[in-house]
N, C-alpha and C positions, 0 to 999 in steps of 0.2 A: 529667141533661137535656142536659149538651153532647153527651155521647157519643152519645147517640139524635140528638139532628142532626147532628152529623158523620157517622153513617151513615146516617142517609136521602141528605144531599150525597152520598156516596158510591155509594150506589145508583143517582143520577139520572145520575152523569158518562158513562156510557155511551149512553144515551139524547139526552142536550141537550148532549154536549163537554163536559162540567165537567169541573175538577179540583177538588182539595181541596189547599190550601195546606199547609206544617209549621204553620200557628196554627190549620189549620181551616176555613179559607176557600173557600167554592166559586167559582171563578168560569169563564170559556169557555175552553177548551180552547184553539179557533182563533181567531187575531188574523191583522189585516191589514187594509187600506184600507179595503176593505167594511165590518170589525166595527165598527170604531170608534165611539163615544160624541160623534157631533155636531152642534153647530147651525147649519146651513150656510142663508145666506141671501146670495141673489142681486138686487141693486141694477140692475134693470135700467132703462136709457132710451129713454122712448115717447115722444121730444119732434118737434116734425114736422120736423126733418133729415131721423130715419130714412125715411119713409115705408114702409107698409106689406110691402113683399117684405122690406123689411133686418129688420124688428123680425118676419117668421115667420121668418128667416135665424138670430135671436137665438135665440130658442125655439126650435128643435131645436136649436141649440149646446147649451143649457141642458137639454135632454133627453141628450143624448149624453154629459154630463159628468155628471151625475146616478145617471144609468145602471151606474155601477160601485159604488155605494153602497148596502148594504145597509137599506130603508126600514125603519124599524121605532121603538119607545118606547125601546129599547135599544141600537142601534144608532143610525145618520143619521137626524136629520130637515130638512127642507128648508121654505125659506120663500121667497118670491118678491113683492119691492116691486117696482112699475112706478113712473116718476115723470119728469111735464112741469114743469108748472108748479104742482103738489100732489102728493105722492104716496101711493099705494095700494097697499094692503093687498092683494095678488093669492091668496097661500096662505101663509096663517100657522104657524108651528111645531109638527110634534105633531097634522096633520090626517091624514097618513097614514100606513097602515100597510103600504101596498106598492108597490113602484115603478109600477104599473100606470094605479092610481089617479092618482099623481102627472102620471105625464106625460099624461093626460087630460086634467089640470086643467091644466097649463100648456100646450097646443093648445089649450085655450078661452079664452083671453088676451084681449082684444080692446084693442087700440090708440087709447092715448089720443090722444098732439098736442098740440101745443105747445110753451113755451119748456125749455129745461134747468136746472133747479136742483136742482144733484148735493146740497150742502151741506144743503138741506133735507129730503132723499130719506135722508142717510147720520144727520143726527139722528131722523129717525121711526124707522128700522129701529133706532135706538141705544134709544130710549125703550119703539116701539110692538111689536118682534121680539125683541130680547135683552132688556129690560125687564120684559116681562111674566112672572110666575112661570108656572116650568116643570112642570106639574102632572104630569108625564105619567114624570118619572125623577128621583130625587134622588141621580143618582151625578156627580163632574163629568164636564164635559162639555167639550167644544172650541167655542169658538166663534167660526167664522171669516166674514165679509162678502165677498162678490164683488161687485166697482161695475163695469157693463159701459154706457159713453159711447161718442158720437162726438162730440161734439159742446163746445166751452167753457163752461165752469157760470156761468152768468147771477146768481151768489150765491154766499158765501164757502164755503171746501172746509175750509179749512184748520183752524177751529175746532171745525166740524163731526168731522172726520175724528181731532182731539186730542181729542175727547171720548171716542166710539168706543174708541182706544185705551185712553185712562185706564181704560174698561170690560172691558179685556181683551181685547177684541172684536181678531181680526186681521183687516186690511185687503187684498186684493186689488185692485190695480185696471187693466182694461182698457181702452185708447185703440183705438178702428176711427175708421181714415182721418185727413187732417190739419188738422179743423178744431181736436180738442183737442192741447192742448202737453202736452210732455213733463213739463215742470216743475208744473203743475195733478197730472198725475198721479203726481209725485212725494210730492206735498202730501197725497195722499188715503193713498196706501200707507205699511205700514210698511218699516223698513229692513231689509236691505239692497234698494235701487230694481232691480239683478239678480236677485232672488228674489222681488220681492212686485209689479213693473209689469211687465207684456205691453202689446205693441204690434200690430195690425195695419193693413194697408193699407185694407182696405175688406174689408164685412160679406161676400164671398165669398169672402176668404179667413181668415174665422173659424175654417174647420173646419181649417186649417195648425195650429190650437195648440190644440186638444182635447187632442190625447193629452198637450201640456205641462201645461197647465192642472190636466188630471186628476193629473201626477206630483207637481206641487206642493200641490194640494191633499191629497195621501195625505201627500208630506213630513211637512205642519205638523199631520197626524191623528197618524202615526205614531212620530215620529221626534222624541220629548221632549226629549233628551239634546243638547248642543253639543259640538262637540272645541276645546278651547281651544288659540289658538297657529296655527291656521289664518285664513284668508283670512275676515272678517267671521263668527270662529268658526261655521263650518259642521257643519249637521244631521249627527249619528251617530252611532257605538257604537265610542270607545276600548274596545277589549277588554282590553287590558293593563291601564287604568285600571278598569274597571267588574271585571273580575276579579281584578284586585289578585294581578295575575302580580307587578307589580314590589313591593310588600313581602314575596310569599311568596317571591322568589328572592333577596332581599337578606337574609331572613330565614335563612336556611340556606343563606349564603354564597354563593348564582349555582347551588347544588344544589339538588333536589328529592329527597329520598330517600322508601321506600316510604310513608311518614307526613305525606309532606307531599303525595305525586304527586295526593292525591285533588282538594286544593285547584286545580288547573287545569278544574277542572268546578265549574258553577254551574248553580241551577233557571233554565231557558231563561225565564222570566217575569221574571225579576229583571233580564234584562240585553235579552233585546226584550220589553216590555211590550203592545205592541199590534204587533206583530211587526214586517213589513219592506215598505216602497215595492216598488212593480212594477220600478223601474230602481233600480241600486244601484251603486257600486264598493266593490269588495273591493282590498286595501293592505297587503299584509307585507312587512317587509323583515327578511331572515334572513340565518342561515349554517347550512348542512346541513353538517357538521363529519363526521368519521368517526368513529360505523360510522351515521351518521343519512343521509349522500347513498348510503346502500345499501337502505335501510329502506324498507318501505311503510306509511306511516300517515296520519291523519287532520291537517292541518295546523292544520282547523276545521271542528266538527261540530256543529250544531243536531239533537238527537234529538226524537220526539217520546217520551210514558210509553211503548209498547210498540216502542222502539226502530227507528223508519223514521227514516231521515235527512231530515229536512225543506231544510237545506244544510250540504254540507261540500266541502271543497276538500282534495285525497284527492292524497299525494306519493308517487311510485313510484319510488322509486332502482335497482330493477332493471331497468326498460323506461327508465328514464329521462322520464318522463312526467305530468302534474297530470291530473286528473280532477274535472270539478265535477257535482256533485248538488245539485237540486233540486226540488219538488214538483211533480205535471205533470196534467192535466185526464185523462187518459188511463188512467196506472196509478200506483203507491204515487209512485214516486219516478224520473226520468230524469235517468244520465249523460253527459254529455258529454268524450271524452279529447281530451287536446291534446298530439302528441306531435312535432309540428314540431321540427325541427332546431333554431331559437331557444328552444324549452324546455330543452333540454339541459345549456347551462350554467349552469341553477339549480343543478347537481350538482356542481359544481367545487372543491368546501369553501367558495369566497369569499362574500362578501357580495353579495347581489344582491334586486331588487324586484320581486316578482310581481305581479302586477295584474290585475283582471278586471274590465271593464265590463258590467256586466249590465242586459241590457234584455228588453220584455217579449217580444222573437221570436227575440231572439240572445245572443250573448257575446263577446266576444273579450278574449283573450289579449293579456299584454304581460310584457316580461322587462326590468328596466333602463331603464323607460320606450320599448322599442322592440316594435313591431308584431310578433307572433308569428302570430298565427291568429283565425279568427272562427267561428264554430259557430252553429247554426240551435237554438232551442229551443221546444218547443211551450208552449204556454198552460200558465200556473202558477196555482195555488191558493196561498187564504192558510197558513199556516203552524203547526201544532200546537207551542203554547209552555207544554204541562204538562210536558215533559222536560227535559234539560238538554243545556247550551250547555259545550261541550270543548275543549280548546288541545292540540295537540300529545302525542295517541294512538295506540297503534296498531289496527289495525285490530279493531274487534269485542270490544277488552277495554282494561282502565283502565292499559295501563301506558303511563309517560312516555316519551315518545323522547325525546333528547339534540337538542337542538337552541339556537340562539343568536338570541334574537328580538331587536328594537331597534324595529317596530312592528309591528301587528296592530288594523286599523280598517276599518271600513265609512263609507262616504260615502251620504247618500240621496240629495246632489245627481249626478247622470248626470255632468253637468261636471263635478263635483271631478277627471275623472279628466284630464283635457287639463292640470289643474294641479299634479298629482302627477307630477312628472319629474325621479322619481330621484335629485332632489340631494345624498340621504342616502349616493348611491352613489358618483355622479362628482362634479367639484367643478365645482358650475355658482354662475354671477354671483349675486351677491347684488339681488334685486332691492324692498328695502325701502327704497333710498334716490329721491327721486323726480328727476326732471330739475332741471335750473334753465337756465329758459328765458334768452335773450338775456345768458349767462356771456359773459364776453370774459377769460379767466385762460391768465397765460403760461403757457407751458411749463415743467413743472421737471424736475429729473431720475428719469430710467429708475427705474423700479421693479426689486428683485428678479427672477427670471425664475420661473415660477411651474412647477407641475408638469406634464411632459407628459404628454397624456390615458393612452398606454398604461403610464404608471408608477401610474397611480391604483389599481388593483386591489393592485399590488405593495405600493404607502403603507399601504393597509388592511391585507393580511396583515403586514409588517413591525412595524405598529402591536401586532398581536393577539402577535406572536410576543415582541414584550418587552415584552409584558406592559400596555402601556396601552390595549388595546379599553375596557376599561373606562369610561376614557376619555371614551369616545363618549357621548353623553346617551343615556341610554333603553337603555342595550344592557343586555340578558339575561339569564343561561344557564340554560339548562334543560335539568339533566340527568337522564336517562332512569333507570327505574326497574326491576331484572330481574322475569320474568318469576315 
């Protein structure tokens, strides 16, 4: 009986994207913001602040952000509370099944009026939206709230909004214009208030933080994982951690030999489960040792089962050049080279930080936290996650290349990358200690003199040459595997 439904599963994945799991399992092939499994409800306010042009200003926001999410029992569904002084039940969860439809129904809106009471709008949607059973899918699901005011809540938020949570329920919350405070809408959001509150000036310039709105909301669809040890552990994919580079290379002494090279690959589902944000940063920090700054190979490869690269970041020691691949509206896969002058001394044996800010038009380049180049990319598709996710291969076949990692991570926040600056490389201040305002403290004596900046590269090799790289947290080696 199993084996006859593991083959019918098997039959269908060509047809509907399925795979079939090592236990058996069918599930979608392609992940990504669209696929996702959510119950996404929209807290919007009709209280008469807005007046009629701001609240249809609201509703196409609310269509434009929608818009990227695939409608369906299985994938997003969407709900839409209005609320003045009561709130309403506009489109409740699980009424439709195509974006079409939807935004029909929210152009037919009609404007209530009246006073704001956010706090009784965010408990109906707690009770009357995510409360009610979900008759329509019994896989979990996401379930996130968007609260969109201008206005100050005429009634408590704060209780309201702790309830919400305790339900799981995460919290968005947008201010237009300055009659509501900052601190109300801190009260409604969850934390961190840089990831979960937007601000704008006034309901025309709404449409300035669509495209944020929509990144954040893919964030907390797609991006289950935390990197611990960062800034208000931010959304992502330790790849060293989630693929367990660092017990396989401790395990066989900082080597990889033929028996173990296979372990630097993992089923791409295991490690993006619902695959990747439209904006992303990418994060290594290496050493291309010799004969690996001559080598061309995969540095990181997302396959799908019939091997298209979905994303890889592609190292060329002969041209001296990175290469990034990723999925494109147009054909299988588009590369992008970067072979600027400032890529070059990724090659130098030393230690150094590659980086790439990925967004949904462009990319750019950064080497040491310093501006290399920027590159145009067309419109991407979500991601085929039945194949597997690769560290450090060569081109088209499973061998190790020799190389020296210390990290390898994906960020979903865009910003993470303005905070990634290298420090792993050069010796920048410490900045975990905070001010202390109105100090009056004498002077004491001179410090040590500390390293100058062009001996820093020197400290690192020095370091590696007798023998304490090691040393360093999180470093490495991975050595390559013959052919």
């Amino acid at each position: 009986m199993y084996l006859t439904l593991l083959y019918i599963c098997s039959r269908i994945v060509t047809q509907l994207g399925l795979h079939v799991d090592p236990m058996g399992k069918c599930f979608p092939g392609l992940a990504g913001c669209s696929t996702t499994p959510n119950d996404l409800a929209f807290i919007v306010d009709g209280s008469s602040s807005l007046g009629i042009p701001n609240f249809e200003t609201a509703k196409r926001w609310l269509i434009n952000i929608t818009s990227g999410f695939d409608m369906s029992t299985r994938h997003t569904q969407v709900a839409v509370v209005q609320y003045s002084d009561t709130p309403r039940l506009e489109i409740p969860l699980g009424k439709h099944e195509n974006s079409q439809e939807l935004i029909e129904d929210i152009t037919s809106i009609s404007y209530l009026g009246g006073n704001t009471r956010t706090g009784r709008a965010i408990k109906f949607a707690t009770d009357h939206v995510f409360g009610m059973p979900n008759r329509t899918s019994q896989s979990p699901r996401n379930r996130i709230a968007v609260v969109l005011t201008d206005g100050r809540s005429q009634d408590d938020v704060e209780d309201a909004a702790m309830e919400a949570r305790a339900q799981n329920i995460v919290l968005f919350a947008v201010g237009v214009g300055n009659e509501i405070t900052n601190s109300e809408l801190v009260s409604v959001a969850n934390k961190p208030p840089s990831t979960y509150v937007l601000h704008v000036e006034d309901y025309n310039s709404i449409a300035s933080i669509w495209d944020l709105m929509e990144q954040k909301l893919c964030e907390e669809s797609v991006c289950s994982t935390r990197i611990p040890g960062t800034v208000n552990d931010q959304k992502g994919f330790d790849l060293m951690s989630l693929m367990k580079i660092e017990q396989v290379a401790q395990k066989v002494q900082g080597s990889l030999i033929s028996e173990r090279a296979s372990q630097l690959s993992d089923f791409c589902f295991t490690i993006f489960p619902e695959g990747l944000p439209p904006a992303f940063v990418f994060v290594a920090t290496l050493r291309l040792k010799n004969p690996a700054h001559w080598m061309k190979f995969d540095l990181l490869r997302v396959l799908s089962q019939d091997g298209v690269k979905q994303i890889a970041v592609t190292v060329n020691g002969a041209d001296k050049s990175v290469t990034f691949t990723c999925t494109s509206t147009l054909k299988k896969e588009q590369t992008v080279i970067f072979n600027d002058r400032g890529i070059k001394r990724l090659f130098d044996t030393d230690w150094h930080q590659l980086k790439f800010l990925v967004k949904p038009k462009r990319i750019t380049c950064f080497v040491d936290g310093a501006y290399v180049e920027e590159q145009l990319l067309d419109a991407v598709v979500p991601i085929y996650i039945n194949g597997k996710t690769q560290v450090a291969k060569k081109i088209n076949i499973e061998t190790t290349v020799p190389i020296v990692l210390q990290k390898l991570r994906i960020y979903c926040d865009p910003q993470q990358s303005e905070r990634e600056t290298a420090c792993e490389i050069y010796s920048c201040p410490s900045d975990r200690s905070p001010a202390v305002e109105g100090c009056d403290c004498p002077s004491g004596k001179p410090g040590l003199p500390g390293l100058p900046g062009p001996m820093v590269r020197h400290f690192f090799k020095t370091m590696h040459s007798n023998g304490l790289a090691g040393k360093l947290a999180g470093v490495f080696c991975l050595f390559g595997t013959s052919d």
